[in-house]
N, C-alpha and C positions, 0 to 999 in steps of 0.2 A: 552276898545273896539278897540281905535286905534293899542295898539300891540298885539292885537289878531288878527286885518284885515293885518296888515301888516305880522305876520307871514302867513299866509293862502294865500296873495298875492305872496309872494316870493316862498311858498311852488308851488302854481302852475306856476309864470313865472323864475322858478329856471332853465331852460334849456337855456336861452334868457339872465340871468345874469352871469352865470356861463362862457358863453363861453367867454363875456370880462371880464377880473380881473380890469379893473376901475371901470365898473359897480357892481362887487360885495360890499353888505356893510361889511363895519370895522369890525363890530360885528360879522358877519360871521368867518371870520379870527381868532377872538379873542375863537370865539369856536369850531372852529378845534384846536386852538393852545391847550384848556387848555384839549379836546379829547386828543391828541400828551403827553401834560404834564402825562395825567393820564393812560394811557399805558405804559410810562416811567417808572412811578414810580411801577404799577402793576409787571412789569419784576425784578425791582430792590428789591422787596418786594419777590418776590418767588425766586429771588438769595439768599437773607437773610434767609430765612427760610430753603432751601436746601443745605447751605452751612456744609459741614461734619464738627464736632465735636469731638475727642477724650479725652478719661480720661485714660491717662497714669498712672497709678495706680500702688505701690508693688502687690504682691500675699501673704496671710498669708500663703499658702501651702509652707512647703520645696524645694526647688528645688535640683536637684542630678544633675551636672553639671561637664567635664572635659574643664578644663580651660589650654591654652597654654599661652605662654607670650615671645616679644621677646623685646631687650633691644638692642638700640643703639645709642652711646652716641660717638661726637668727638669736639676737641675744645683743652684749654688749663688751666692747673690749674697752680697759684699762690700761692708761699711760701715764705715765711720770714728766709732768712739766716742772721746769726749772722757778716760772712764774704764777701756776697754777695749782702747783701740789701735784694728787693723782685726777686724770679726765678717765671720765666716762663718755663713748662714744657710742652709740646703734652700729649695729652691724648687720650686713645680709649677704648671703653667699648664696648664689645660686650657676649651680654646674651641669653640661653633662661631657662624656668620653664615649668612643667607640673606638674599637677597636679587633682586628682579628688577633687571635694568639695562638702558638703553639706551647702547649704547656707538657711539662715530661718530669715525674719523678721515680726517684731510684731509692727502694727501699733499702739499699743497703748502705745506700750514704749516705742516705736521708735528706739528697737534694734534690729541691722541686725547683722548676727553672722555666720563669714563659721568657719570649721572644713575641713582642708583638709588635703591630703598627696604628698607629691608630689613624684614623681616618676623618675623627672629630673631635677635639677640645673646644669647649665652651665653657665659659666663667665668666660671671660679673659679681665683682665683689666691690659692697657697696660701705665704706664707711662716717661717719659723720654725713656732710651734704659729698661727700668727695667719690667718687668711682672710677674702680680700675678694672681694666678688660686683661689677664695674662694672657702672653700667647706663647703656642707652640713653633717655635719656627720650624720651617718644611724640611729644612734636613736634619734634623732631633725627632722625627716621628719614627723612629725605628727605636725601640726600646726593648732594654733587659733588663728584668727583677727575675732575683730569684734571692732566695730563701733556704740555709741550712744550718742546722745545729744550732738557734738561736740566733743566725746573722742575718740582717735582712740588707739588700744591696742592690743599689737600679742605678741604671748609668745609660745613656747609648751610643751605641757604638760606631754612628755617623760623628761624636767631635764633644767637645765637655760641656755640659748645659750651663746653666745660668743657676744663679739662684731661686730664681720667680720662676724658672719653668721643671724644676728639680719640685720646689712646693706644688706647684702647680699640677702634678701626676703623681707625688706622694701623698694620699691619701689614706685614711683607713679604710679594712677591708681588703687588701691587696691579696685577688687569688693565688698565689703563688704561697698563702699562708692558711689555707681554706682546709687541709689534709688535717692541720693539729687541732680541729674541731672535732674529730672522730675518735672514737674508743679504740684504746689498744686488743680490745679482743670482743668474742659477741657477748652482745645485750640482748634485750628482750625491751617489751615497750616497757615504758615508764621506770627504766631504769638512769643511771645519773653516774656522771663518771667527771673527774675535775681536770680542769685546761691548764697545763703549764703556766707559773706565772709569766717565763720569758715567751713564750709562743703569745697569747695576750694581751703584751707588751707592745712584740712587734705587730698584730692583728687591730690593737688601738694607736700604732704610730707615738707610742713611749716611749721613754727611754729607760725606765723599769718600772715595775708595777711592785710597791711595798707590802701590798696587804689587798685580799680580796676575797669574797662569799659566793665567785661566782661559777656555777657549777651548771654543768650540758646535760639535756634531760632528750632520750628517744620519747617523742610525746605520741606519735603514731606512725606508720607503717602503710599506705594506701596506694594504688594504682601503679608499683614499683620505685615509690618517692618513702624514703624518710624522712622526717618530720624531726630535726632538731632544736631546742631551743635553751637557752641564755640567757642567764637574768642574774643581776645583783649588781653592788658598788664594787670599785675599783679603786685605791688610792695610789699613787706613781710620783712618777718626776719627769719634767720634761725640759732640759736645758737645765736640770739643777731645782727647780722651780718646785713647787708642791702643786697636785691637781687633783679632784676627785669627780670620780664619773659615776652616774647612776644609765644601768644600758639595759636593753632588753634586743639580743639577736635571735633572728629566725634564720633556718637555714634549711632548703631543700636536696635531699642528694640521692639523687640517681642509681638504682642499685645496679639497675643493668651496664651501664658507660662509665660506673666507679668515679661519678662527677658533680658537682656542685651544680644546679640549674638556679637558686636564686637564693642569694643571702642577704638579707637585710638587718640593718643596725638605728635604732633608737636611741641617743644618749642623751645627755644631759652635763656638760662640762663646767666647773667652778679652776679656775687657774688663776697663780699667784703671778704678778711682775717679776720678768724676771729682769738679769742683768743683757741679755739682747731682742728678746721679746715681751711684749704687755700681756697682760692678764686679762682672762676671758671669762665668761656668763655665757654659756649660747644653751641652747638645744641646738641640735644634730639629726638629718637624717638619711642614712647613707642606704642606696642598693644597688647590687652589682648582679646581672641579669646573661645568664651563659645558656647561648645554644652550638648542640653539634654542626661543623660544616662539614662540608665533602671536599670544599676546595679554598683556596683562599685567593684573594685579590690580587695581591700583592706581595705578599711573602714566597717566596719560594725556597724550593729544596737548597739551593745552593745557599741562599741567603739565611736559612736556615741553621747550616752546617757551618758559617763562618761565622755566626754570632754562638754558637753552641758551644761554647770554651770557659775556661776560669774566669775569673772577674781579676784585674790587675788596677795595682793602687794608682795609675793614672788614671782607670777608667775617670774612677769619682772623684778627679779633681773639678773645681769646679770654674768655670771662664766669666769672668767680669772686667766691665767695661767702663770705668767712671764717667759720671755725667761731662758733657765738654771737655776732656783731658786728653783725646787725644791718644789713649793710651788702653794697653791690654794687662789683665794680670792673670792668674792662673792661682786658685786658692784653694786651701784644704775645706773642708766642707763646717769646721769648727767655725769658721772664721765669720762674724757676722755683721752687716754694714749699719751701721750707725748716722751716720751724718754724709751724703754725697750731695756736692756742690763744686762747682765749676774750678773754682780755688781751693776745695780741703776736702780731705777722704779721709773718716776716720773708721776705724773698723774694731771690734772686738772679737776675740777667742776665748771662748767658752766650753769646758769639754765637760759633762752631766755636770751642768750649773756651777762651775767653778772657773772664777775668773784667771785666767792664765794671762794673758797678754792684753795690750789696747797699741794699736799702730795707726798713727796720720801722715796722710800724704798731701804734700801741699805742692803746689806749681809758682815757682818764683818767676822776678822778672829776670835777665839776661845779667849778667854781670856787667858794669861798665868799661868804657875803654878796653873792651878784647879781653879782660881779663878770665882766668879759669878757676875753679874752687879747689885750693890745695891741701890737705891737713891743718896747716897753723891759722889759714883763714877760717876753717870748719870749728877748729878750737874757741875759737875768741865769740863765733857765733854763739857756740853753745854755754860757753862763759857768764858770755850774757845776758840769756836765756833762762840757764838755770841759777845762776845768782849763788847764792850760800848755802843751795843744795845739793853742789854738786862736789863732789867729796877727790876726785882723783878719775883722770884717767886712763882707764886698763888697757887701750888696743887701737894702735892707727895701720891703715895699709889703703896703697894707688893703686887699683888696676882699670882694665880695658873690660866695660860690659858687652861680653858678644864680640869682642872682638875688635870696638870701634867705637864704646861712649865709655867716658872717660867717669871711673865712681870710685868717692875720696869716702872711706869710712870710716866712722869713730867710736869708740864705745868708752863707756863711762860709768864710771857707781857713785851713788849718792844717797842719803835720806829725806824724807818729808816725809814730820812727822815723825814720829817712831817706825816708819816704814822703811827699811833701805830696797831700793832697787838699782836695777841695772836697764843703759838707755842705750842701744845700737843706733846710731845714726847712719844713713847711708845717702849719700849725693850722686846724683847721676846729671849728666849734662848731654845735651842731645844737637847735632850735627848744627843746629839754629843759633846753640847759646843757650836755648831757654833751659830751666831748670826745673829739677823735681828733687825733695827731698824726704825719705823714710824717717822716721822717730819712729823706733820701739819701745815700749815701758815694759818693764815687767820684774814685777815685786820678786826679789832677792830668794824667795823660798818657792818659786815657779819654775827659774832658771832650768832645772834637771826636768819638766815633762816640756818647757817652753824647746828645748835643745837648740838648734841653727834655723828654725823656719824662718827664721828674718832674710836669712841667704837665697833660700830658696823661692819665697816670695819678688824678691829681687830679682833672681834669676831669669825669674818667668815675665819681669818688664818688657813690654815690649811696647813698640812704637806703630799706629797703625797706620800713618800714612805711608810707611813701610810693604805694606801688605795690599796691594794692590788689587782695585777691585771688591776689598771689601768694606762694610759699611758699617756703621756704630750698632752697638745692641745694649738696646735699651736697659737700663742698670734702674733698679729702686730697694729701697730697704720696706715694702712693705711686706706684713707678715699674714699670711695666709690663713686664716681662721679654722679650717680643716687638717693642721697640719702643727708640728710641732714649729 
């Protein structure tokens, strides 16, 4: 009763208490305050509720998109002379690409897959006083990349490319890797979600990334475009090699067509020599520019549907053509060219930065007096050659390359050094006489990942003035500064 009189007493002398704040009671106070609290919290609550949400999501629908791309790259690459130690050289890349594409992913296997053509390759890549122009030749402009589960894979499907035109369109950035930028569920602005190291990996054209800080932030949300972006180091491997990248991406995406309309990349690359490529200093700056079509040029439904299949381990072998030799080879993509000259090819295999193999091809003169290269003449060759290193050897046999060129093969073990390896030699002799001869190296403790690629390599010799009609392509070992 007493605090019911007393509420009923203040209720009427409240005009009288009010106007002094001594005379008002504490409790008074204490329930304005928690009124105060609980309107706070009421606004803070329908902030929470109206605060916008997004699900940045793929589309399973195809997209039909023409894609630009420009490339510019300046800094310095590092080389290892025999006479000069390591060189430092200036470097300048300047690129662009066009191309239409259809692009199509499936979230349930999580493969994204373009099909494109392009319609423009340009590149000059400028080193020391020296410049090189790659080109795309016109029936390799039909290309597929795609992308799944961490695998990234481009090949096309008009004949095997080159090595200079595989770097040449392997670039970073590749939209077919654009989707693992997006949040596995909705955000809100200014929220931040982290990118696979192997998505990453493949999105910078690595071969793994070790250690990274760098995390995708929804920066704004305006005119149906979200606003992603990307920022921090990277440390990786690329060929084995140690690298570190300082980057900053932006990325626009379409909420209406579930589509990337423009990604750009900032970096900053430091790379060590490696055992088939030099080491690099550059800045970097890549953007790749997507509008909707309605129709395409060149691509059609049928062409389409005939490139829209698995990817098969010939796609990506790769076709080279030594300087003046006369000659075709068909190589796994490890495989990388070191020294090409009119008389000697020597190549290295490299698979993440571990030396496997080194193979040289040389072009002899004809034998004399008619004569042909039989095992015990191959023997005494090699005798010779390896001196006191060579320890016993393991395996001869004669056959018919193709059917109709005569190859004497020998294999061999030995040491140098505390190193023992194992040497395949392979001879082949061609309808003229003249000769070509394989040396395979490869250190004793390689043998089980090296397996028979020496045979296969062999296999794929061919001879081009065989092949009628067609004409040399162009072979260099230069490495592409955009590009592992």
């Amino acid at each position: 009763m007493l605090r019911g009189e007393n509420c009923f007493l203040f209720a009427n002398d409240a005009p009288d208490t009010l106007l002094d704040p001594m005379k008002t009671p504490i409790y008074l106070y204490s329930r304005q305050f928690m009124m105060l609290l609980l309107v706070l919290s009421s606004i803070h609550c329908s902030c929470a509720v109206w605060a916008q949400t997004y699900s940045l999501q793929p589309t399973n629908s195809p997209l039909r998109q023409q894609v630009d791309v420009t490339i510019d790259v300046v800094g310095s690459v590092k080389m290892k002379s025999a006479r000069f130690g390591v060189v430092d050289q200036h470097v300048k890349v300047e690129g662009k690409q066009s191309y239409e594409q259809w692009l199509s992913f499936q979230r349930a296997t999580e493969l994204c897959r373009a099909i494109r053509y392009y319609s423009l390759v340009d590149s000059k890549v400028s080193i020391g006083e020296g410049q090189v122009s790659p080109q795309l030749r016109k029936n390799r402009k039909l290309i597929v990349d795609q992308y799944q589960r961490q695998q990234h894979r481009l090949y096309s499907p008009q004949g095997k490319l080159t090595r200079d035109e595989l770097d040449l369109i392997d670039v970073q950035l590749s939209p077919t890797i654009f989707y693992q930028l997006l949040p596995k569920g909705p955000v809100e602005r200014g929220d931040q979600w982290e990118i696979q190291t192997a998505d990453l990996s493949a999105l910078l054209a690595l071969d793994a990334v070790a250690q990274t800080d760098v995390q995708a932030t929804l920066t704004r949300v305006e005119n149906q475009q979200a606003h992603i972006e990307c920022t921090g180091s990277v440390g990786g491997g690329v060929n084995g090699v140690l690298t570190q990248i300082d980057l900053k991406l932006t990325a626009q995406y379409e909420l209406q067509t579930h589509s990337f309309t423009r990604v750009k990349l900032i970096m900053s690359e430091r790379r060590e020599i490696g055992h088939a490529k030099p080491g690099l200093d550059v800045q970097a700056t890549i953007e790749v520019v997507t509008s909707q079509t309605e129709s395409f040029a060149t691509l059609t439904d049928s062409i389409i549907s005939k490139c829209n299949r698995g990817v098969k381990s010939s796609d990506e072998m790769l076709e080279f053509v030594p300087l003046a030799n006369g000659i075709e080879l068909e190589l796994n993509r490890d495989w990388h060219v070191m020294l090409d000259q009119p008389e000697l090819l020597v190549m290295r295999q490299v698979m993440r930065g571990d030396l496997i193999a080194q193979c040289s091809l040389s072009r002899l003169q004809p034998l004399s007096d008619q004569r042909r290269m039989n095992v015990e003449l191959l023997k005494q060759q090699i005798q010779k050659s390896l001196g006191d290193q060579l320890a016993e050897f393991t395996e001869t046999r004669q056959q018919m390359l193709h059917g109709k060129y005569p190859l004497t093969y020998v294999s061999a073990i030995g040491v140098v050094g505390e190193v023992t390896f194992q040497w395949a030699y392979h001879h082949v002799t061609d309808s003229s006489g003249n000769q070509y001869v394989f040396v395979f190296t490869i250190p004793n403790n390689k043998v089980t990942q090296f397996e028979q690629q020496d045979r296969t390599i062999v296999e794929s010799f061919t001879f081009r003035a065989e092949k009628s009609g067609k004409q040399p392509v162009p072979a260099s070992a230069a490495t592409s500064t955009t590009k592992r």
